[in-house]
C-alpha positions in Angstrom: 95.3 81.3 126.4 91.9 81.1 124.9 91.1 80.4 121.3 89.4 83.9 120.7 92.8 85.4 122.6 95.0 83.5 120.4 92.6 84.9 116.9 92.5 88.0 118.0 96.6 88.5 118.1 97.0 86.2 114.9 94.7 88.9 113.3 96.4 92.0 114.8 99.6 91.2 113.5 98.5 90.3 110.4 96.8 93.6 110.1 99.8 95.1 111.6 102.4 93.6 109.3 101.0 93.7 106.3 100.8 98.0 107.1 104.0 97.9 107.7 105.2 95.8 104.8 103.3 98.1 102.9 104.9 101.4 104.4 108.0 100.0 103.6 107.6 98.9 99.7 106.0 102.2 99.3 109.4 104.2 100.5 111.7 101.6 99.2 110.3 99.5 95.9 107.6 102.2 94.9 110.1 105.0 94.5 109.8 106.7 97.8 107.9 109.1 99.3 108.8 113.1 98.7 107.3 116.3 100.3 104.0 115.9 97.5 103.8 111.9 98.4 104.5 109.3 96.9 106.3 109.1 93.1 104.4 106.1 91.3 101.0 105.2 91.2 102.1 101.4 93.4 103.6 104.1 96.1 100.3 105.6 96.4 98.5 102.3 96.6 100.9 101.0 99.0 100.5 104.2 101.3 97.2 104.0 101.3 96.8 100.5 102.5 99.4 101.2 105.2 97.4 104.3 106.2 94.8 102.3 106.6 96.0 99.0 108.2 98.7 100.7 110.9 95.8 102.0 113.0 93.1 99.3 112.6 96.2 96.5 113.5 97.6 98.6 116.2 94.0 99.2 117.7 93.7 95.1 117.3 96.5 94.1 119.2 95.9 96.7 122.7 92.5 95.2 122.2 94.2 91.7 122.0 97.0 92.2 124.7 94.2 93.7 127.0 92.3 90.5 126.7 95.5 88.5 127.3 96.3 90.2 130.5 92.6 89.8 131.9 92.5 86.1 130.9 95.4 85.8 133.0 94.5 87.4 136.0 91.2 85.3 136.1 
């Protein structure tokens, strides 16, 4: 696997996990999530760093799994 490979997953999942921690404090820690959103303040926070780290870390690692299938067909 190539260096650039390897950063690019390290960083997708990073990216990745941290949305999903995040998703999950905000529906279990932060009071939950109801049909107007979240109940606290932290809930809100927490939902809107996992809105915005679940795509950008999903879009990471195709980008990064892509990469690590054509580095092995060469």
């Amino acid at each position: 696997m190539q260096p650039d490979t390897r950063k690019l997953l390290r960083t997708g999942l990073a990216i990745f996990g941290t949305g999903v921690l995040s998703a999950t404090a905000a529906e279990t820690v932060f009071g939950g999530i109801g049909r107007m959103g979240p109940h606290t303040n932290s809930g809100w926070l927490a939902l809107v760093l996992a809105m915005g780290c679940l795509p950008t870390g999903s879009l990471t690692l195709i980008l990064a799994l892509m990469k690590l299938f054509a580095d092995r067909r060469k």
